[in-house]
C-alpha positions as CSV (number, residue, x, y, z in Angstrom):
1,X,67.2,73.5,44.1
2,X,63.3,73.8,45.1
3,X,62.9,74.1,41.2
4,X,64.6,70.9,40.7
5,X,62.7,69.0,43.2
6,X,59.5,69.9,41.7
7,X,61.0,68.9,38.5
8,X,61.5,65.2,39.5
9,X,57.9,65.7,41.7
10,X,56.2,66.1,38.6
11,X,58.2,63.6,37.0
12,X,57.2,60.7,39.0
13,X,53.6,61.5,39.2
14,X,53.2,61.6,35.1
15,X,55.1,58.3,35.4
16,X,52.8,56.4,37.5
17,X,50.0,53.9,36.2
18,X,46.9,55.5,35.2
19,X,45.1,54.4,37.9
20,X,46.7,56.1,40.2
21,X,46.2,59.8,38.4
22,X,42.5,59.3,38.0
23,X,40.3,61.6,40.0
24,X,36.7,61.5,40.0
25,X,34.0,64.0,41.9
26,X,30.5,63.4,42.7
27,X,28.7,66.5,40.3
28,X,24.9,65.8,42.0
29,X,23.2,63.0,43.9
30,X,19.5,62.7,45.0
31,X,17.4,60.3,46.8
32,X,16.1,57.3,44.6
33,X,13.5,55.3,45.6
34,X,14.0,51.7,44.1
35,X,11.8,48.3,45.0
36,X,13.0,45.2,43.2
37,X,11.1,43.0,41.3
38,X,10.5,39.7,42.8
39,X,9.1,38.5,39.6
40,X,12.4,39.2,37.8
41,X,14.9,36.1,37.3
42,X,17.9,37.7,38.2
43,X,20.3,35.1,37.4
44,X,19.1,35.9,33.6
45,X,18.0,39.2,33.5
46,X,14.8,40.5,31.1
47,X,16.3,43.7,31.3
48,X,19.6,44.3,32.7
49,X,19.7,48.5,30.9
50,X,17.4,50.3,33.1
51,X,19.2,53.5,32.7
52,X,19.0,55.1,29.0
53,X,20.7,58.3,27.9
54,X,19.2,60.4,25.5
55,X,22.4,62.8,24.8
56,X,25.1,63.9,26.9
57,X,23.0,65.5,29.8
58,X,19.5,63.8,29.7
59,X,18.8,60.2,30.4
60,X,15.5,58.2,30.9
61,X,15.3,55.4,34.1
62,X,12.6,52.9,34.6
63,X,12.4,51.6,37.8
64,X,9.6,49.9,39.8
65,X,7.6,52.8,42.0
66,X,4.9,50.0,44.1
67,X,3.9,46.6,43.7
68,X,1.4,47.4,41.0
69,X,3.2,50.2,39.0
70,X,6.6,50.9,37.2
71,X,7.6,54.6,36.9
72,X,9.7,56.2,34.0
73,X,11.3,59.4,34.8
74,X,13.5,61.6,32.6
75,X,16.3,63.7,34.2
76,X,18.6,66.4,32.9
77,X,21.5,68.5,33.7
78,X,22.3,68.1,37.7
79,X,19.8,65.3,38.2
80,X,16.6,67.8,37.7
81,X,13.6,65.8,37.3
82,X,11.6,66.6,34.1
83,X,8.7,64.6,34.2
84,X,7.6,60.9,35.8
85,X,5.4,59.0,33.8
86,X,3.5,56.0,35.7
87,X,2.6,52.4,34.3
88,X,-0.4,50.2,35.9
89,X,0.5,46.6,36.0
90,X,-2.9,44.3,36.5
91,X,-3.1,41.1,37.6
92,X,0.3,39.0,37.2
93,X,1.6,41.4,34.7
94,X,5.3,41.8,34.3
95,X,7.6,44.3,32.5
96,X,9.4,42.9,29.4
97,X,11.4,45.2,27.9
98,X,12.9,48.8,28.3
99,X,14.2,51.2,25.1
100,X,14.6,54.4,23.8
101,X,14.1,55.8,20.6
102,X,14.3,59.2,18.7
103,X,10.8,60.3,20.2
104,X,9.8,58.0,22.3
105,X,10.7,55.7,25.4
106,X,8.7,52.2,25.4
107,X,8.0,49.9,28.1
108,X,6.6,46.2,27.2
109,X,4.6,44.5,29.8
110,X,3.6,41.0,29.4
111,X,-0.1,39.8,30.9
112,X,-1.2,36.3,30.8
113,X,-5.0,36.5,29.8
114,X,-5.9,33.2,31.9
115,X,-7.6,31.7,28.2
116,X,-4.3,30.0,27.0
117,X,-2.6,33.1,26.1
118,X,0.9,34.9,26.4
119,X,-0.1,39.2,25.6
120,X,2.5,41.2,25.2
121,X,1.2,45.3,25.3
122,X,3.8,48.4,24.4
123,X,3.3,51.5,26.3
124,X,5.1,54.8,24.0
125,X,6.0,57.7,26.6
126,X,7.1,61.0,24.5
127,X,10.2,61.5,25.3
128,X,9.6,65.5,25.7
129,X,6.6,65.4,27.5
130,X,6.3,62.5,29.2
131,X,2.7,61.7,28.1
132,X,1.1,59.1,27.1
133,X,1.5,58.2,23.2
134,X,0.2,55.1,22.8
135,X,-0.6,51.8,24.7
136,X,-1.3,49.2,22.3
137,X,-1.1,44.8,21.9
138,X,1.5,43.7,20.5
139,X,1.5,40.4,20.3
140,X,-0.4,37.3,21.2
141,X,1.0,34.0,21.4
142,X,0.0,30.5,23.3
143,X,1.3,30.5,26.9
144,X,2.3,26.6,26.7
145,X,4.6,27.6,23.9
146,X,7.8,29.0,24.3
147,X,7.9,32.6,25.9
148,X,7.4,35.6,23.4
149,X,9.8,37.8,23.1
150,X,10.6,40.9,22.5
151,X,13.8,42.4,20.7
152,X,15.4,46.3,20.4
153,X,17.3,47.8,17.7
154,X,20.4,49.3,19.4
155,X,18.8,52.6,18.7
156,X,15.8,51.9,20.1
157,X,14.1,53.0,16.7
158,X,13.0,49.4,16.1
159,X,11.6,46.9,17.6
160,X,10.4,43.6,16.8
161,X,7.7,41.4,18.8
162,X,7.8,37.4,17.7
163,X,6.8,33.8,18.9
164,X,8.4,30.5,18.3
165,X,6.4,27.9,16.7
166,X,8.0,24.3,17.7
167,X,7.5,20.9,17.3
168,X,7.4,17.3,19.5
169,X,10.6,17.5,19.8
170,X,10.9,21.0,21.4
171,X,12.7,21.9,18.0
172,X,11.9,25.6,16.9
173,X,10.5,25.4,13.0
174,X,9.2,28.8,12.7
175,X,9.5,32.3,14.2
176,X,6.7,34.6,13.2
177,X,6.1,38.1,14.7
178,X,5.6,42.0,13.5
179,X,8.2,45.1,13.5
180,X,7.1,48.3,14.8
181,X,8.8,51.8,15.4
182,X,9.8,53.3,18.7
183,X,6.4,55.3,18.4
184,X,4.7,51.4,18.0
185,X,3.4,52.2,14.3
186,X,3.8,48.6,12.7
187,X,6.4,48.5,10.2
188,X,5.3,44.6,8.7
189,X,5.1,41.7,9.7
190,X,7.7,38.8,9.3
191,X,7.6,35.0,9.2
192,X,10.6,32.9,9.1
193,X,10.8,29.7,8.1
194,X,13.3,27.5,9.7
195,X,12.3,23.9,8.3
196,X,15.6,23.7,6.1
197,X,17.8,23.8,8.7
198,X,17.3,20.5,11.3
199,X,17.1,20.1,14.9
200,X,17.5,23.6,15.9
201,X,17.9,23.9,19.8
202,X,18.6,27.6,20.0
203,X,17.7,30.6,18.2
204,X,18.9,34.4,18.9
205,X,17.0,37.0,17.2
206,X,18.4,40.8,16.7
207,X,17.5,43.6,14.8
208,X,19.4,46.5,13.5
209,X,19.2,50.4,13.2
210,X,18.0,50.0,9.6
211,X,15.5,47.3,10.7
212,X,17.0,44.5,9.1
213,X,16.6,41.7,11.2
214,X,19.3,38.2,12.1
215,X,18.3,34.7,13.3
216,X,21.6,33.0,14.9
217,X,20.8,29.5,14.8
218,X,22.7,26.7,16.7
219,X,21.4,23.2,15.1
220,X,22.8,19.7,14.4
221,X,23.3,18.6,18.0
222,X,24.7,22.0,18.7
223,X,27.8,21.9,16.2
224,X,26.2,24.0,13.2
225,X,26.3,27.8,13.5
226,X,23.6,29.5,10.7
227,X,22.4,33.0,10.1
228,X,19.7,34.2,8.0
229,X,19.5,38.1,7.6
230,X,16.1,39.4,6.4
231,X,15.0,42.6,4.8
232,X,12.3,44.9,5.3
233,X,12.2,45.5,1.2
234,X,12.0,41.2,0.7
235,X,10.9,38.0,2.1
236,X,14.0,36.5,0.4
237,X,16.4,35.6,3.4
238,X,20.7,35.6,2.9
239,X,21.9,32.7,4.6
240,X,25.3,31.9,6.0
241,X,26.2,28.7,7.3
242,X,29.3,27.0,9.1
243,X,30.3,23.8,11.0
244,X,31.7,24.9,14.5
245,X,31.7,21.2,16.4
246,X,31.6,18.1,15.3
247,X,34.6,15.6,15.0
248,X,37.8,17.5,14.7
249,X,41.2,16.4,15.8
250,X,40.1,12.9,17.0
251,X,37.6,14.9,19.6
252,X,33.9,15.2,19.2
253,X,33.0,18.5,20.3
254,X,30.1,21.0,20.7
255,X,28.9,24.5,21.5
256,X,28.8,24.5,25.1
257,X,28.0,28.3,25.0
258,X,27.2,31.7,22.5
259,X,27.3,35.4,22.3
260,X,25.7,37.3,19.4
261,X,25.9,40.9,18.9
262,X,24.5,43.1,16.5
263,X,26.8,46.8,16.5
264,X,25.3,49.4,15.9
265,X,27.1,49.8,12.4
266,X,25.5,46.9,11.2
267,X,27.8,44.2,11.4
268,X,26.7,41.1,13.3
269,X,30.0,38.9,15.0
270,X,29.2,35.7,16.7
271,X,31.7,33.9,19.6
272,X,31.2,30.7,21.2
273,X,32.8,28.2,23.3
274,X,33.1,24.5,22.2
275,X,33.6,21.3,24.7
276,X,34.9,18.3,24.4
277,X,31.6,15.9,24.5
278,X,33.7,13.0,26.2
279,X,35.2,15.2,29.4
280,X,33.1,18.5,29.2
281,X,36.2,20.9,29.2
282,X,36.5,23.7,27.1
283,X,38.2,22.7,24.1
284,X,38.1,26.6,22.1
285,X,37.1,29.9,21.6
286,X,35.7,30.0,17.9
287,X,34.7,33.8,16.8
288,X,32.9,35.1,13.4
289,X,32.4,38.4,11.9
290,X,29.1,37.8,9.5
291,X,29.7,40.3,6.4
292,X,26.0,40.5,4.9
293,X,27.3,43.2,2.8
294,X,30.0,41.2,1.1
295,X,28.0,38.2,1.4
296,X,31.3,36.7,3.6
297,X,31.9,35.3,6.7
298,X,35.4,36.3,8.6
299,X,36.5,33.8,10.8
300,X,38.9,34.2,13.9
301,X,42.0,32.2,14.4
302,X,40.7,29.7,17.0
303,X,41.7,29.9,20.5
304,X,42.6,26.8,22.1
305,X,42.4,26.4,25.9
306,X,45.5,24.5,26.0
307,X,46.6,22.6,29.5
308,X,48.7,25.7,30.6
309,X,46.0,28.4,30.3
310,X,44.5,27.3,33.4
311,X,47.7,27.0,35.2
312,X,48.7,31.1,34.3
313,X,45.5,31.9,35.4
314,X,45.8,30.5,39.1
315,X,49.1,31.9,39.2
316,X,47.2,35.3,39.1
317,X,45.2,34.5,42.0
318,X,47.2,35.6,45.5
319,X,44.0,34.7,47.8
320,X,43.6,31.7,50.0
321,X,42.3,28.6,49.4
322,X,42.3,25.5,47.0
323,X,42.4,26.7,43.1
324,X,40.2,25.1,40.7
325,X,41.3,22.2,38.7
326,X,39.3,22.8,35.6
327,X,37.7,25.4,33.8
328,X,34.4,26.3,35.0
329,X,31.2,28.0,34.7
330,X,32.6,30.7,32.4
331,X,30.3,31.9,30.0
332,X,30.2,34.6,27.8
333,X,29.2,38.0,28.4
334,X,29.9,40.4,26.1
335,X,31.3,41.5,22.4
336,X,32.2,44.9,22.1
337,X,33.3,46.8,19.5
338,X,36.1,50.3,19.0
339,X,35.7,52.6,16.8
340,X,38.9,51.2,15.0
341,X,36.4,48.4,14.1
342,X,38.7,45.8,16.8
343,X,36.5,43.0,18.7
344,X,36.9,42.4,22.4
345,X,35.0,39.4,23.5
346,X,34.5,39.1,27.0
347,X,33.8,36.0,29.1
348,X,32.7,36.0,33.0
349,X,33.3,32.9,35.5
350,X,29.8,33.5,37.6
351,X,27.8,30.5,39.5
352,X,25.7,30.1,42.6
353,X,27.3,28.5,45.3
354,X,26.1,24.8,46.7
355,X,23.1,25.4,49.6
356,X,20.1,26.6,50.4
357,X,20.3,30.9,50.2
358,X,24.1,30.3,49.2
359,X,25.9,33.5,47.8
360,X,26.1,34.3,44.1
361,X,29.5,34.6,43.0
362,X,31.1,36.6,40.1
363,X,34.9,36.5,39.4
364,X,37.7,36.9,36.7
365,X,36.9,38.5,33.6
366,X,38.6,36.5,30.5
367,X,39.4,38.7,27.5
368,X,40.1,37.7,24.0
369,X,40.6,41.1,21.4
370,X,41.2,40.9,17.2
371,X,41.9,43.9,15.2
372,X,40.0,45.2,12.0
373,X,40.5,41.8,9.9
374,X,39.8,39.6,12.8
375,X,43.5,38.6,13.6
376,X,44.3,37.7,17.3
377,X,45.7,40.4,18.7
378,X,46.1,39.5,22.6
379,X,44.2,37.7,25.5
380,X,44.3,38.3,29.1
381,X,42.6,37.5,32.3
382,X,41.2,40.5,35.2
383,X,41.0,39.0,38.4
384,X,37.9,40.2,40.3
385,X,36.4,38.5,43.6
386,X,32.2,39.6,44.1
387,X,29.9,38.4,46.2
388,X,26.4,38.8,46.9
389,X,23.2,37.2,49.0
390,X,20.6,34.9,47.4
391,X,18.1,37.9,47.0
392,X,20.5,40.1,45.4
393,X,22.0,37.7,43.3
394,X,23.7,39.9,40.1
395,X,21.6,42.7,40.0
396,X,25.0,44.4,42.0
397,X,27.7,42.4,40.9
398,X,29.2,41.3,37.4
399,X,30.4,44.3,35.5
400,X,29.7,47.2,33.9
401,X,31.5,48.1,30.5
402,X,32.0,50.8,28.0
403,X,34.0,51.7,25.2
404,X,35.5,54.8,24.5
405,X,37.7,55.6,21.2
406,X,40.6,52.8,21.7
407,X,39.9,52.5,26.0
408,X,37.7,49.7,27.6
409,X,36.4,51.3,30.6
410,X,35.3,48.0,33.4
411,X,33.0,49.0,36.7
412,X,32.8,46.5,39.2
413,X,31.7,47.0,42.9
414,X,34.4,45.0,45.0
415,X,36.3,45.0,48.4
416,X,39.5,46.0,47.3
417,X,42.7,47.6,49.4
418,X,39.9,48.5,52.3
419,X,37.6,50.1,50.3
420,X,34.1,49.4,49.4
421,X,33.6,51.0,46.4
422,X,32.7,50.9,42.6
423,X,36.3,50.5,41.2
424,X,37.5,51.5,37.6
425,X,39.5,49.1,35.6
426,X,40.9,50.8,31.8
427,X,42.7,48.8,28.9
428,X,44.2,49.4,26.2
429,X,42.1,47.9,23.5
430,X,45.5,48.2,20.8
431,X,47.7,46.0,23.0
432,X,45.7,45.0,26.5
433,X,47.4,46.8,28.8
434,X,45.3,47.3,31.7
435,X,45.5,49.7,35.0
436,X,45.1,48.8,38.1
437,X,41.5,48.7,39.8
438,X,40.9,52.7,40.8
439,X,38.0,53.7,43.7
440,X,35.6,56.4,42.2
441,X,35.2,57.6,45.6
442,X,31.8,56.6,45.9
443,X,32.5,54.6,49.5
444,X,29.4,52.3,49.0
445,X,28.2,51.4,52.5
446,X,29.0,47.6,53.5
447,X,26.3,46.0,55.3
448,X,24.2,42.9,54.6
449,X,21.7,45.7,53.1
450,X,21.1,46.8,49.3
451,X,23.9,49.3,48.5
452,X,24.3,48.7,44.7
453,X,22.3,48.4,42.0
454,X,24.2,47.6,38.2
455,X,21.1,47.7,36.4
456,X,20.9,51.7,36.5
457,X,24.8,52.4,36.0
458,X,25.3,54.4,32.8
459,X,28.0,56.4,30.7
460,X,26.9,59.8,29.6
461,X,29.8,60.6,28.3
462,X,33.0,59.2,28.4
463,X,33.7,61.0,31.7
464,X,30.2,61.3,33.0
465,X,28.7,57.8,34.9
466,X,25.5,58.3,36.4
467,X,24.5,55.2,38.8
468,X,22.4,53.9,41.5
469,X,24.3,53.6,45.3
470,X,23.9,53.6,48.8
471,X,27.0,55.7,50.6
472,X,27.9,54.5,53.4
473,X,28.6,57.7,55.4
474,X,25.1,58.2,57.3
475,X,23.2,58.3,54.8
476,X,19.3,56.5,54.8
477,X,18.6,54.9,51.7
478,X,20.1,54.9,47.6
479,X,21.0,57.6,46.0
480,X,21.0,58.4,41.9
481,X,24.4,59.6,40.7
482,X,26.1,61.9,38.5
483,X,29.6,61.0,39.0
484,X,32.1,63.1,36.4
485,X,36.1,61.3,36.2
486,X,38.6,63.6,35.5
């Protein structure tokens, strides 16, 4: 008898959701001293990865130490400090960019030399020591163009300083710049010429592991997608080119909004939203997977937001309160990739609230996945509820996401079932099946004060998340943690 009730015990717990069997434990946590940057525009992030790992135990952090200087710190194994290495900021100086490499960790800082002139400087830390490699210019550019930028290979072996040249019409014609290594030893320099392709408005710029580097261009009254791809072994560029808006069905319509992302196998996909000029509503969901090594482009079945998509995604919402009428302020976030080659593209509603010091608002999570040959595969909608002050603003809301084999893992800090916590969210990237939102256990305090910080929340290892948090069980100040899921 006793036997048999186990029997059915067991039984019912392996049948319950996934969420309910996941366990976490906190493996180490330590005081972290963290001052934000008031310089930072935290509605659009400069650096939103401020947490790097380096392997399955080690990871870099850049955080900001005093008002004048930024701090890099590597930590190993149980949160063991192995060296801190301090940058001086002068003047207005502000910190640019944040990478990793094989060797080395850079930090770009951008000074304005008070002649006319945008400097951006690259500081190389070795990643063994923590010394002092190199701190060199990187780029000067005129501080009444548009801002110089900075852009990382996703292995953080390359990196690629440039300047937009543009003309009367605040039309980008050229984009010139130089290509170094982690370790800041220039590579070449590039130039490239846009004038063949007219009345460009936006240009996204990404390099790859191998170097290679992609201009996204969005052109023609924002209804032309082009990329160019560009070589380190030729000045020759490989062009693809397609007409996203325009007149189609009767309906004028335009890119309203983009996402671009280079994986690190090379492969550049592109999504973007397109509006109806007349009404502004989102018309579609248009997705490309740019072949450069096939000389092809792949294009998505597009997704139409028909008049009942926004109907089935009210029905989700169970809160109080008027539901929107239209579509709004959803943008997109993110394109990730499995390892079974399947795109998920991910778009967030997120907007400031109307009023002085209003709140910052981040909600439902729209998700649109293809398999291997870019076939729709399924679409679904996570409802989510964040809120945070005017200072804050997203550095602790939004979401945090990583891919594991065929799982998409989603961290969000929310208010959910009485508990303050960073919840987990997994789907099934084969057929979107998702769990229901799971507390790690953290119990983040809830208070008007700072008690999350998304911008230093990482994945070791599938199971390993180190992040910044303040618990809320009397405890002074954040901690860094190594949190471990079971």
């Amino acid at each position: 008898m006793k036997r048999s009730i186990l029997y059915f015990i067991l039984l019912a717990l392996l049948c319950q959701p996934l969420s309910i069997l996941a366990q976490s434990k906190l493996k180490a946590s330590v005081p972290f001293y963290y001052i934000p940057d008031a310089s930072e525009d935290r509605y659009n992030q400069q650096i939103t990865r401020k947490t790097i790992p380096l392997n399955t135990t080690d990871f870099v952090i850049l955080s900001k130490s005093t008002g004048s200087k930024y701090a890099v710190e590597k930590y190993n194994q149980g949160l063991k400090k192995v060296w801190t290495a301090v940058i001086d900021l002068t003047g207005t100086e502000t910190v640019e960019a944040f990478s990793a490499g094989k060797d080395a960790a850079l930090v770009v800082t951008r000074r304005d030399n008070g002649q006319g002139s945008q400097l951006l400087y690259g500081h190389a830390i070795d990643l063994t020591t923590g010394k002092s490699l190199e701190s060199k210019l990187l780029l000067e550019a005129p501080a009444k163009g548009r801002r110089a930028r900075i852009i990382t290979s996703p292995d953080g072996n390359f990196i690629l300083a440039c300047r937009y040249l543009i003309d009367g019409n605040e039309q980008i014609r050229n984009i010139s710049g130089t290509l170094y290594n982690s370790s800041l030893r220039k590579v070449q320099d590039v130039t490239y010429s846009l004038n063949n392709v007219p009345a460009i408005l936006s240009a996204d710029v990404q390099v790859s592991n191998t170097g290679e580097q992609y201009i996204s261009l969005l052109s023609e009254n924002m209804t032309r997608l082009t990329v160019h791809q560009y070589s380190t072994k030729s000045k020759d560029a490989v062009a693809m080119s397609v007409l996203v808006g325009g007149l189609f069905e009767g309906k004028k319509v335009y890119i309203m909004d983009s996402k671009f992302t280079l994986m690190p196998n090379g492969t550049l996909y592109g999504a973007v939203f397109i509006a109806d000029e007349t009404s502004g509503q989102y018309h579609s969901l248009k997705t490309v997977k740019f072949d450069f090594d096939a000389k092809d482009m792949v294009f998505a079945e597009e997704y139409k937001f028909t008049p009942e998509y926004l109907p089935k995604v009210n029905a989700q919402d169970k809160s109080a309160g008027p539901k929107p009428s239209r579509l709004e302020d959803i943008y997109l976030s993110d394109l990730l990739l499995t390892a079974e080659n399947k795109l998920i593209v991910i778009a967030e509603k997120k907007y400031l609230e109307a009023g002085e010091n209003s709140p910052y608002v981040a909600k439902e999570l729209h998700l649109f996945a293809y398999d291997e040959f870019m076939n729709a595969a399924w679409n679904s909608v996570l409802l989510k509820s964040q809120r945070a002050a005017s200072e804050d603003a997203f550095s602790g809301i939004s979401y945090s996401a990583y891919v594991d084999g065929a799982t998409l893992n989603l961290l969000t800090l929310e208010d959910m079932n009485g508990k303050y916590d960073l919840h987990l969210r997994r789907i099934n990237t084969a057929n979107g099946q998702a769990t229901a939102a799971k507390a790690i256990g953290l119990n983040v305090a809830n208070d008007k004060g700072l008690a999350y910080v998304k911008d230093f929340t990482s994945w070791l290892t599938p199971k390993d998340i180190i992040t910044v948090v303040r618990p809320g069980r009397r405890t002074q100040g954040l901690k860094l943690s190594h949190v471990q899921l079971r």
